[in-house]
BAMI-124065 format. One record per residue: residue number from 1; residue in three letters; x, y, z of N, C-alpha, C in turn. Coordinates in Angstrom, 2 decimals, always signed. Example, Ala and Ser with C-alpha at 12.3 -4.5 7.8 and 13.67 -1.06 7.14 Angstrom:
BEGIN
    i   aa      nxx      nyy      nzz     caxx     cayy     cazz      cxx      cyy      czz
    1  ALA   +13.19    -5.69    +7.80   +12.30    -4.50    +7.80   +13.20    -3.30    +7.80
    2  SER   +12.85    -2.25    +7.08   +13.67    -1.06    +7.14   +12.90    +0.03    +7.87
//
This chain:
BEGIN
    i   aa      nxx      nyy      nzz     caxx     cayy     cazz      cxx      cyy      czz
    1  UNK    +0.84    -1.18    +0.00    +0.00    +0.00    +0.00    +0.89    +1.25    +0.00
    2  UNK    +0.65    +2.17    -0.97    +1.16    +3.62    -1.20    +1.26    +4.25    +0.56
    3  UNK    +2.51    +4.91    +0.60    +2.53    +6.03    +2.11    +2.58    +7.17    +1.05
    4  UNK    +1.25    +7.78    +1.88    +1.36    +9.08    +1.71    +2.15   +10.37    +2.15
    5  UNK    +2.33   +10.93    +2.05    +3.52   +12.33    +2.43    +3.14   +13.40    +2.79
    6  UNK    +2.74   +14.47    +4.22    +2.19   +15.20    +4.28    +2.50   +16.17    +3.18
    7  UNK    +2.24   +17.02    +2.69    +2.26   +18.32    +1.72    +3.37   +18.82    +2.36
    8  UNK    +4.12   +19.57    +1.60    +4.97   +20.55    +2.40    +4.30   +21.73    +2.75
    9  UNK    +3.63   +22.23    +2.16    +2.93   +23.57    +2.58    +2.38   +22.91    +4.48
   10  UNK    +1.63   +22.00    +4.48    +1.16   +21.75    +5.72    +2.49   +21.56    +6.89
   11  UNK    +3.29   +21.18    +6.16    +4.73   +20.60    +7.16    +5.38   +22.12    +7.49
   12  UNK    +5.56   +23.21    +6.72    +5.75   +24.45    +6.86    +4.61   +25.31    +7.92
   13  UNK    +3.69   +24.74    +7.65    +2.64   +25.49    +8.41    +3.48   +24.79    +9.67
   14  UNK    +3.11   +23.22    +9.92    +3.62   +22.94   +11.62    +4.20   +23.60   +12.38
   15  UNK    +5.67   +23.69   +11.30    +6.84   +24.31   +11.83    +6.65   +25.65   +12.13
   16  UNK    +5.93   +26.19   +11.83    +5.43   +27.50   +11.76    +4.93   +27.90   +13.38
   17  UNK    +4.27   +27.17   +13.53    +3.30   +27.08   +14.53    +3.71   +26.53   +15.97
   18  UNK    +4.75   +25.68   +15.60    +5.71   +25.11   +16.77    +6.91   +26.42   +17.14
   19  UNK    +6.84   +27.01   +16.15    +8.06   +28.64   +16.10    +7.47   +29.21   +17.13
   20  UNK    +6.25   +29.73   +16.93    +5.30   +30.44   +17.59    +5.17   +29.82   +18.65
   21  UNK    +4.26   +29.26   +18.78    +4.30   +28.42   +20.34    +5.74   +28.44   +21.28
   22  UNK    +6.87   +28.82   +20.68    +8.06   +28.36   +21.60    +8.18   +29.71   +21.92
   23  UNK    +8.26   +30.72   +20.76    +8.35   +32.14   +20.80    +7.33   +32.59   +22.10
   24  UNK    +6.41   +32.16   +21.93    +5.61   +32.94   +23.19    +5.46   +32.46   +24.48
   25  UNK    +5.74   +31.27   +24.10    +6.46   +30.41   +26.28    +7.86   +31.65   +26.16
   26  UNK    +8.63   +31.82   +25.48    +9.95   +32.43   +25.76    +9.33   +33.67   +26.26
   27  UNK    +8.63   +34.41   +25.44    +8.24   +35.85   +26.27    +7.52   +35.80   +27.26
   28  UNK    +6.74   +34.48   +27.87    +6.25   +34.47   +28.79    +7.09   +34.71   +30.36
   29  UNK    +8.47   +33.73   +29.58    +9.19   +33.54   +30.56    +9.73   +34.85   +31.62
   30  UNK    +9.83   +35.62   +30.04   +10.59   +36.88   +30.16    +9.56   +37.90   +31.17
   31  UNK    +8.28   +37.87   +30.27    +7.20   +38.89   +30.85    +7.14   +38.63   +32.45
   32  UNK    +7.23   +37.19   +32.80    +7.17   +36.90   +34.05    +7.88   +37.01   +35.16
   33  UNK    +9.21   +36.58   +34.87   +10.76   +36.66   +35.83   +11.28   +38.30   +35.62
   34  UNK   +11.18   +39.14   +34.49   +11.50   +40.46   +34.74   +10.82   +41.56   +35.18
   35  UNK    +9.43   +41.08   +35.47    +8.58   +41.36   +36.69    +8.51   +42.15   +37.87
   36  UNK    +9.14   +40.84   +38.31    +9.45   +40.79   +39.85   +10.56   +41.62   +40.32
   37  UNK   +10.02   +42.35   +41.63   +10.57   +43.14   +42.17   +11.98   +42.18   +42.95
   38  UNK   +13.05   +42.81   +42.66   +13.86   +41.80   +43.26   +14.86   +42.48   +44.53
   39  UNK   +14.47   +44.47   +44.58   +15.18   +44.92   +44.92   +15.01   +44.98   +46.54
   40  UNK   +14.35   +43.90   +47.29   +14.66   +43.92   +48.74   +15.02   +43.18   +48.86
   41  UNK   +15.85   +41.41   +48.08   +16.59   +41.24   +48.09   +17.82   +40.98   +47.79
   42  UNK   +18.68   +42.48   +47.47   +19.76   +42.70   +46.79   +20.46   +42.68   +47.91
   43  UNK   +22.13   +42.40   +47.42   +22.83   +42.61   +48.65   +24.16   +43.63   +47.94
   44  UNK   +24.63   +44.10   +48.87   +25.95   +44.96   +48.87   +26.96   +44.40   +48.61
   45  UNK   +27.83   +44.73   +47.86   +29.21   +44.26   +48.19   +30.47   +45.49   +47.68
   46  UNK   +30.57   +46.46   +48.31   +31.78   +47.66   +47.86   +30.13   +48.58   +46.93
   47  UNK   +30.89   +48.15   +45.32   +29.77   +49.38   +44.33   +28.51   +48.18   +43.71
   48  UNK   +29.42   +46.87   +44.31   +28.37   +46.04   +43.01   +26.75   +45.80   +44.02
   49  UNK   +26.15   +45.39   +43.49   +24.77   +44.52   +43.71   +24.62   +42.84   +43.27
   50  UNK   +23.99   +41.85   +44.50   +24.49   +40.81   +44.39   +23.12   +40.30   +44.70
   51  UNK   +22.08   +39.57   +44.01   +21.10   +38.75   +44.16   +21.60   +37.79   +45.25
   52  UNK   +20.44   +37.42   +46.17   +20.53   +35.97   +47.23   +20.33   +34.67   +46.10
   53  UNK   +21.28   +33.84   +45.68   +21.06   +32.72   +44.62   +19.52   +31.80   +45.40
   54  UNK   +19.55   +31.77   +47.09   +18.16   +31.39   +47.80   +16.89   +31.75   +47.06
   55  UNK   +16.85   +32.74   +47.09   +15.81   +33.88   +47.37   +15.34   +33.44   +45.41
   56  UNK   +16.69   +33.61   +44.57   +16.18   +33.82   +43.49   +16.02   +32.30   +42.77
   57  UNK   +16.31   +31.16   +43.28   +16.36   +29.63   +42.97   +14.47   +29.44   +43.44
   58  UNK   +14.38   +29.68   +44.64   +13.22   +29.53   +45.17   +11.89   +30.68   +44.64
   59  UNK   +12.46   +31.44   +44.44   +11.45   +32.27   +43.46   +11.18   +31.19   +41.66
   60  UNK   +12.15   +31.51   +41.12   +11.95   +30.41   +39.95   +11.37   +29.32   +40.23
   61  UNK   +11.54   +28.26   +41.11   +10.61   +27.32   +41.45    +8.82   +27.58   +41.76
   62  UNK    +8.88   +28.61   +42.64    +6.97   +29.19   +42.41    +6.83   +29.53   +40.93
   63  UNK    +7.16   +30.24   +40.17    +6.58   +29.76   +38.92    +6.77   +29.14   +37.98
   64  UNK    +8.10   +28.26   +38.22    +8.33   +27.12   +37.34    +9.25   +26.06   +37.54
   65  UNK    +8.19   +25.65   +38.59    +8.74   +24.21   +39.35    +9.64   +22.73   +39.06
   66  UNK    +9.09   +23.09   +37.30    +9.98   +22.10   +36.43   +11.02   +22.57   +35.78
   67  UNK   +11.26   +23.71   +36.45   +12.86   +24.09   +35.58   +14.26   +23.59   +36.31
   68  UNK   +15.41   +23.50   +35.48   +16.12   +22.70   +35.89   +17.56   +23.61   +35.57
   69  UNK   +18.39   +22.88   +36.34   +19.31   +23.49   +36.66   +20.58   +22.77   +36.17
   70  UNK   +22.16   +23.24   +35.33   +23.25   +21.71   +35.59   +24.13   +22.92   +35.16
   71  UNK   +25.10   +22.24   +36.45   +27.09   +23.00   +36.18   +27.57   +22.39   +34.94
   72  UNK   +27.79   +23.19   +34.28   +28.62   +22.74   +33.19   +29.77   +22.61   +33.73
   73  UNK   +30.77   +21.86   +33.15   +32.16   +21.21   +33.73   +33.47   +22.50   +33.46
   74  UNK   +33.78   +22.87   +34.59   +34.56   +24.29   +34.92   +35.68   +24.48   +33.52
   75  UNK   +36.31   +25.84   +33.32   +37.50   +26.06   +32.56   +38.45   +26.47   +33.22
   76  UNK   +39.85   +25.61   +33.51   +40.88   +25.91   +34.13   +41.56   +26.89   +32.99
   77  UNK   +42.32   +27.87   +33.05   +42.82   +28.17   +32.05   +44.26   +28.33   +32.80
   78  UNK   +45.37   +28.50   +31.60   +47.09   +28.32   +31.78   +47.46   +29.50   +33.16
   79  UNK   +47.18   +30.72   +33.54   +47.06   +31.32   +34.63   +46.91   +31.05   +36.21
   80  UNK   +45.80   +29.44   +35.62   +45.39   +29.21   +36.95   +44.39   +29.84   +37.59
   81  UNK   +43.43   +30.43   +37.02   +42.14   +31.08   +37.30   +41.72   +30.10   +36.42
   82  UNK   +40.08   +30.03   +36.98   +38.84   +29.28   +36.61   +37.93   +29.98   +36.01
   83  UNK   +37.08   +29.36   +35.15   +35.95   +29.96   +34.37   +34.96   +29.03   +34.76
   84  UNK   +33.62   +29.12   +35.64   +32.63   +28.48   +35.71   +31.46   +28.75   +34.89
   85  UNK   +30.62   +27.58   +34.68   +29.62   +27.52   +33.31   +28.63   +26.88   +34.09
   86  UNK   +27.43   +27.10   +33.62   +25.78   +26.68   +34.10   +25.13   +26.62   +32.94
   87  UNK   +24.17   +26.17   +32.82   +22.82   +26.02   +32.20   +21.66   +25.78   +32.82
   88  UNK   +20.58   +26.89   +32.46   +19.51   +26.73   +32.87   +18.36   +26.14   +32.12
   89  UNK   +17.00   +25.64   +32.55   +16.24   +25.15   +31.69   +15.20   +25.69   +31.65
   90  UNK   +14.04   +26.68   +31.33   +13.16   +27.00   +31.89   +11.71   +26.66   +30.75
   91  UNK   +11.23   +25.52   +31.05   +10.04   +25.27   +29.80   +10.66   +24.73   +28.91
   92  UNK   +10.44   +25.40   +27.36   +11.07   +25.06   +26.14   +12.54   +25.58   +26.03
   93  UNK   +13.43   +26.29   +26.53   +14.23   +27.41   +26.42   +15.14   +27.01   +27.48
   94  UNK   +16.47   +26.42   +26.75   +17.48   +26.21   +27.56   +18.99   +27.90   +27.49
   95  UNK   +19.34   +28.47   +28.33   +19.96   +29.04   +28.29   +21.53   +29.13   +29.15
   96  UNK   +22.91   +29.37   +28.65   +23.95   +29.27   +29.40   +24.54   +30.33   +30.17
   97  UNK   +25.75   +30.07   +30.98   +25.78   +31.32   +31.36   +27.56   +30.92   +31.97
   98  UNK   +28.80   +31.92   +32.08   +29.80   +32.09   +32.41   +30.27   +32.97   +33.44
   99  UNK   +30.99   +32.67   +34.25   +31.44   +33.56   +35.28   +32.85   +33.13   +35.71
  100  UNK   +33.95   +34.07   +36.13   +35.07   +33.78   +36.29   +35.41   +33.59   +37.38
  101  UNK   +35.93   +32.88   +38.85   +35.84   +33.06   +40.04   +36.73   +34.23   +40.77
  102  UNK   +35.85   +34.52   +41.21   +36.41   +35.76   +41.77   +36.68   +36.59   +42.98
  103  UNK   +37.35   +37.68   +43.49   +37.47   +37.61   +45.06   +36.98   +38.64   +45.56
  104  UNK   +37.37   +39.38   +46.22   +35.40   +40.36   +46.54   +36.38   +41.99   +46.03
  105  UNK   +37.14   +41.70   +45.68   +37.38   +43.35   +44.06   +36.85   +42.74   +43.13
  106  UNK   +36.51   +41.55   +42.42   +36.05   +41.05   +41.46   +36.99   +41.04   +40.88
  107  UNK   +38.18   +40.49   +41.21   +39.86   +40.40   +40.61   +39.73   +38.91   +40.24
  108  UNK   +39.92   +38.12   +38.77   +40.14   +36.59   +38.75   +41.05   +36.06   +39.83
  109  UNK   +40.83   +35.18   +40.83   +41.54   +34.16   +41.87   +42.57   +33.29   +40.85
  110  UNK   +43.94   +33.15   +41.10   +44.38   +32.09   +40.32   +44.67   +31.34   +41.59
  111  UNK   +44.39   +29.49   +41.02   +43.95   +28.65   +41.77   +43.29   +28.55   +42.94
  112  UNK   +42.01   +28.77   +42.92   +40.95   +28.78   +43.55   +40.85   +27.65   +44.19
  113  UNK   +39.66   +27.82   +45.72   +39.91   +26.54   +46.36   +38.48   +26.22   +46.02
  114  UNK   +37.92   +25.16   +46.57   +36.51   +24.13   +45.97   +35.70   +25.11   +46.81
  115  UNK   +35.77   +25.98   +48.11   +35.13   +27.00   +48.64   +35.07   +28.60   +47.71
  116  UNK   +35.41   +28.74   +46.98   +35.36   +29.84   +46.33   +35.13   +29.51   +44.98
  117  UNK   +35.12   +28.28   +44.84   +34.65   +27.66   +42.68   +33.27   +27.26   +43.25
  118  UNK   +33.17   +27.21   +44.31   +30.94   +27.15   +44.86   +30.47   +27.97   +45.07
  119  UNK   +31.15   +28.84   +45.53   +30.47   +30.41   +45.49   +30.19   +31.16   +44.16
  120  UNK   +31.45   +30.83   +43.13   +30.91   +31.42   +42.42   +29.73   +30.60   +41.51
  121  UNK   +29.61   +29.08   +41.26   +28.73   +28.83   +40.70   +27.33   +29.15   +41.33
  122  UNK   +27.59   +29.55   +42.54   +26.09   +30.01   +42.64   +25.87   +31.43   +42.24
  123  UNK   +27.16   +32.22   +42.31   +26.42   +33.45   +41.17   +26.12   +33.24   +40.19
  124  UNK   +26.83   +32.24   +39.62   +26.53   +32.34   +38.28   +25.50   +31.69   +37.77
  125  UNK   +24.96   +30.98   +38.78   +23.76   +30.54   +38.44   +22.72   +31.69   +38.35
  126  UNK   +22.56   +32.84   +40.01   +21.70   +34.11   +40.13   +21.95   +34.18   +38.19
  127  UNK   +23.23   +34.97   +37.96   +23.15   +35.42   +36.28   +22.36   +34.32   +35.32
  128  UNK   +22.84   +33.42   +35.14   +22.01   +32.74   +34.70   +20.82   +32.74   +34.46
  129  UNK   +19.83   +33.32   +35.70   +18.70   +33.38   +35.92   +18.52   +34.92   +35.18
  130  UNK   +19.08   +35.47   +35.40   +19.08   +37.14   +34.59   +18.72   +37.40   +33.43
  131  UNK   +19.16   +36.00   +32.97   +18.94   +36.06   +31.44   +17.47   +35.89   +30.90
  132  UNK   +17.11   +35.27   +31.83   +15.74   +34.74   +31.42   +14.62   +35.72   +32.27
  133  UNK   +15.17   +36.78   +32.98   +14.66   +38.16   +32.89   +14.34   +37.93   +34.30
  134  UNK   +14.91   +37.34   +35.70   +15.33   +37.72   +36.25   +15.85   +38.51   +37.25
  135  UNK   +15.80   +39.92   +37.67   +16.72   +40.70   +38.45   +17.82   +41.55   +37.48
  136  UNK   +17.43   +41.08   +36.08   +18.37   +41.48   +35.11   +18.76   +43.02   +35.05
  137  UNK   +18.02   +43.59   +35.61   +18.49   +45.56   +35.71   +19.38   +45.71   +36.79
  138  UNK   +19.70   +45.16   +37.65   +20.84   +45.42   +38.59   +22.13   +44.27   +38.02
  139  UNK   +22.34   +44.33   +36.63   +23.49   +44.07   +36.21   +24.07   +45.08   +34.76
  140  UNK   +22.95   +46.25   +35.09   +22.94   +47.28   +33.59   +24.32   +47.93   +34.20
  141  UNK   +24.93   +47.80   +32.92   +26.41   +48.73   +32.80   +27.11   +47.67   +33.76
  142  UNK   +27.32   +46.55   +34.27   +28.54   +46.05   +34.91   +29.60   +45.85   +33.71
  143  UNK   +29.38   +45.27   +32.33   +30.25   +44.77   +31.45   +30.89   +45.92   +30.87
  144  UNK   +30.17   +47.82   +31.42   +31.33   +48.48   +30.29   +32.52   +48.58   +31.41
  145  UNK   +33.56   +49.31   +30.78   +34.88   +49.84   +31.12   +34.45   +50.67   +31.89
  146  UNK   +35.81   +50.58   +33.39   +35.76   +51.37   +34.25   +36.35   +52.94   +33.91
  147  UNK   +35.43   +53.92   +34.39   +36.21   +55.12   +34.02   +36.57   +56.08   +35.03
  148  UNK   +37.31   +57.44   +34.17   +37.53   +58.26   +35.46   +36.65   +58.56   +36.46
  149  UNK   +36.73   +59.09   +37.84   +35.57   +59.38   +38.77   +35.37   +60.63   +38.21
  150  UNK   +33.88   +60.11   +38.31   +32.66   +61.89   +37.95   +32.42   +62.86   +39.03
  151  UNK   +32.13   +63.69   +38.74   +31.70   +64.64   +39.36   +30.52   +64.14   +40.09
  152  UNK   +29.70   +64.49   +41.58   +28.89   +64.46   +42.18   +27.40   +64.65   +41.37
  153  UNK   +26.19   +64.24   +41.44   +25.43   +64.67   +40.97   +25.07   +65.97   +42.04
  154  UNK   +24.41   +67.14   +40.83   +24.41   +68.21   +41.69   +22.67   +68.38   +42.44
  155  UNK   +22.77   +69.60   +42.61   +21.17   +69.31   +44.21   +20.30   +69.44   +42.96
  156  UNK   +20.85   +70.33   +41.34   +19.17   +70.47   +40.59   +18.76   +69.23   +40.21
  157  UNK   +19.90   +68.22   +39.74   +19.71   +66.87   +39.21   +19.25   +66.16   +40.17
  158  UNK   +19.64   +66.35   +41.66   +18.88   +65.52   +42.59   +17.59   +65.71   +42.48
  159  UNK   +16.81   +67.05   +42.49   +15.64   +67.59   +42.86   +14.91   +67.50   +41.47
  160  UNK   +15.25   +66.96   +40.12   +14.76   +67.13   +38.85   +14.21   +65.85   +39.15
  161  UNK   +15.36   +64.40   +39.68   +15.10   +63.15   +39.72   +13.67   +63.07   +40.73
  162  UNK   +13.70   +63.84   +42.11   +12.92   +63.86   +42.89   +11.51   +63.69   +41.72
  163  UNK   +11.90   +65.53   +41.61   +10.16   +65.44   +41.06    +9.79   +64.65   +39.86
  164  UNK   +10.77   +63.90   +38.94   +10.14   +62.62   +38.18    +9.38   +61.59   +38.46
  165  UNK   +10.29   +61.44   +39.76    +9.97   +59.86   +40.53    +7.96   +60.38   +41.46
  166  UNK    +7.60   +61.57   +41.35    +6.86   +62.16   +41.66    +5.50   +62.23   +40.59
  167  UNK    +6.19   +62.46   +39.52    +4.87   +63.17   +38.16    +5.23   +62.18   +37.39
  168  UNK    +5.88   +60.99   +37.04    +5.82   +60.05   +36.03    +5.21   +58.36   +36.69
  169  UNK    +4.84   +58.14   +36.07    +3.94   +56.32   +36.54    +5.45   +55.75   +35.79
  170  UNK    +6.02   +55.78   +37.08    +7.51   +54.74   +36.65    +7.08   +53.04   +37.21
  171  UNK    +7.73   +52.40   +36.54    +7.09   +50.84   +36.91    +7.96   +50.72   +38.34
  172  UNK    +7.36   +49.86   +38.94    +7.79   +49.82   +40.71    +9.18   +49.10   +40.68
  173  UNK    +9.95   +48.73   +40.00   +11.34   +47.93   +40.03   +12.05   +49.21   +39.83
  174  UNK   +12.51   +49.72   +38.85   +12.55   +51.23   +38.20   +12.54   +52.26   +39.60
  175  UNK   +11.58   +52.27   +40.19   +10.92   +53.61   +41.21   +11.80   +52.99   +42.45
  176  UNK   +12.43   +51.51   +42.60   +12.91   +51.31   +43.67   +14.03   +51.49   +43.07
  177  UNK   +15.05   +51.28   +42.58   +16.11   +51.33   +42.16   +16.12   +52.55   +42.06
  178  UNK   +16.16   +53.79   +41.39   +16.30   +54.95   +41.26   +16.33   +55.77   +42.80
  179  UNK   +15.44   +55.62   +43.18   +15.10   +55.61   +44.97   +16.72   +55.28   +45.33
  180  UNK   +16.61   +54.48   +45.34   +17.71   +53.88   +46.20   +19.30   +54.09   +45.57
  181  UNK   +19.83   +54.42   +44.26   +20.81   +55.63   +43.91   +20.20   +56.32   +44.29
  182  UNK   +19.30   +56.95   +44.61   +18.99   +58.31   +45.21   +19.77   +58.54   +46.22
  183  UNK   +19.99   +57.38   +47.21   +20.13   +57.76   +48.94   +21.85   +57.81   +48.98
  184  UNK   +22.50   +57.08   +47.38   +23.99   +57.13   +47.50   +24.31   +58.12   +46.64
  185  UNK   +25.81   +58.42   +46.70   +26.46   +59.35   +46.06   +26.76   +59.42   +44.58
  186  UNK   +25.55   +59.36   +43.51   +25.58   +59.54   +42.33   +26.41   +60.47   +41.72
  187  UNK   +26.82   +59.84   +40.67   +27.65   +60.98   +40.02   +27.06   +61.68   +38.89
  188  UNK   +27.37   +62.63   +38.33   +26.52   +63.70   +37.38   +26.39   +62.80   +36.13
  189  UNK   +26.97   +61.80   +35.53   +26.75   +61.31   +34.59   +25.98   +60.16   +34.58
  190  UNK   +25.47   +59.66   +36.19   +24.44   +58.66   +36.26   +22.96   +59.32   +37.00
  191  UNK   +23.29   +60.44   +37.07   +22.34   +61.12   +37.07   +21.38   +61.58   +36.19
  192  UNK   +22.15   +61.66   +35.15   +21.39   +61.93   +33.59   +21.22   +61.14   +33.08
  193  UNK   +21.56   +59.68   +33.00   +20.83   +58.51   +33.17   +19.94   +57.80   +33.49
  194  UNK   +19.22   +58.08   +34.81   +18.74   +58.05   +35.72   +17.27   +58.97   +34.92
  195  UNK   +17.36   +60.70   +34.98   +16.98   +61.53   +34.36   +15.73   +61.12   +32.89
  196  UNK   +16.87   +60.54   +31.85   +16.84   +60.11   +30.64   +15.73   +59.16   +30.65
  197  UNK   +16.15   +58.39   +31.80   +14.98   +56.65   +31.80   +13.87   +57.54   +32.23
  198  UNK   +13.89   +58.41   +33.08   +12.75   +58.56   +34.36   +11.29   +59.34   +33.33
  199  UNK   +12.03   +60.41   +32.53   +11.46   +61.06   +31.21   +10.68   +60.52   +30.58
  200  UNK   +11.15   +59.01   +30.07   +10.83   +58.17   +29.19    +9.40   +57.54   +29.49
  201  UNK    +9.23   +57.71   +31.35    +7.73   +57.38   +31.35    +6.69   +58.28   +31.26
  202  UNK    +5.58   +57.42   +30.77    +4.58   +58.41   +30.89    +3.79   +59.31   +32.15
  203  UNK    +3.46   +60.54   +31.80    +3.20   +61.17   +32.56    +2.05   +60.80   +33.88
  204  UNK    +1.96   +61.13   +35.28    +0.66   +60.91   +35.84    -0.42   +61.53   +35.55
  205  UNK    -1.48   +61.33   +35.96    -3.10   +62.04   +35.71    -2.74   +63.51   +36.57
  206  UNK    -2.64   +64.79   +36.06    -2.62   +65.49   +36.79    -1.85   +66.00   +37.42
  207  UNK    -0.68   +65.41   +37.10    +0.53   +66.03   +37.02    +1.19   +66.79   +36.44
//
């Protein structure tokens, strides 16, 4: 007996449709994990900001209990510093992620001990999670180049930021973060940054 052959037009449609379907679990993922307010639990360390890997493992599990987690197998390199690797799984959408181990300047460790190559895979797991949207705004601008120190932001730029955070419907992740450079010593060029985003929302009723 003859086998028939689906059409290609119909086999194009599938594929079509399986695109889509993956495409919109992915923005789901995104719409969902970049969400969340993550900024009460951030932690300090010198200038950086450091997610609880707790806080943010156990958050991903409430809304996606079947996602999965695996260390990729470390990179020693000729120096003697380490490169640690993860992969995350979340739904349809597997994503990786790299981090170098590091010591609290964020200077590469050469030969690291099994207490400091676990620490960092659990940041690098938090990043990991960033990707998939995350906590992902308290890692904006870590990757550029360090530059000269700026100037202070001055009291009009303080008081311009004030009354934004005042007359614009800023989304509540945004309104905490800005807040909170507020209370430290901004410099004039992250001030207008700051400024730039705050602008960008739309205005309140009556404001």
């Amino acid at each position: 007996m003859p086998r028939f052959s689906v059409p290609e037009k119909v086999q194009a449609f599938r594929v079509h449709t399986k695109l889509e379907k993956l495409r919109g679990k992915q923005m789901s993922v995104w719409e969902t994990l970049s969400k969340i307010d993550v900024s009460e639990h951030i932690e300090k360390k010198g200038n950086l900001s450091y997610l609880s890997w707790a806080w943010a493992w156990g958050t991903l599990m409430e809304h996606y209990p079947d996602a999965d987690w695996t260390v990729i197998p470390d990179v020693k390199h000729e120096d003697g510093t380490v490169m640690v690797n993860s992969l995350v799984r979340i739904e349809c959408t597997a994503r990786t992620m790299f981090l170098p181990v590091m010591d609290n300047r964020n200077n590469a460790i050469q030969n690291p001990d099994t207490r400091q190559i676990s620490d960092a895979r659990m940041r690098c797991l938090v990043k990991n999670l960033a990707i998939f949207g995350l906590g992902h705004y308290i890692y904006a601008g870590e990757d550029l180049p360090p530059s000269e120190p700026e100037n202070p932001a001055t009291e009009d730029q303080v008081e311009e930021i004030k009354r934004l955070l005042d007359t614009r419907q800023v989304p509540e992740p945004m309104h905490k973060k800005a807040s909170m450079l507020l209370g430290s010593n901004i410099s004039e060029g992250k001030a207008v940054s700051i400024i730039n985003a705050l602008s960008e929302c739309p205005k309140r009723e009556g404001a």
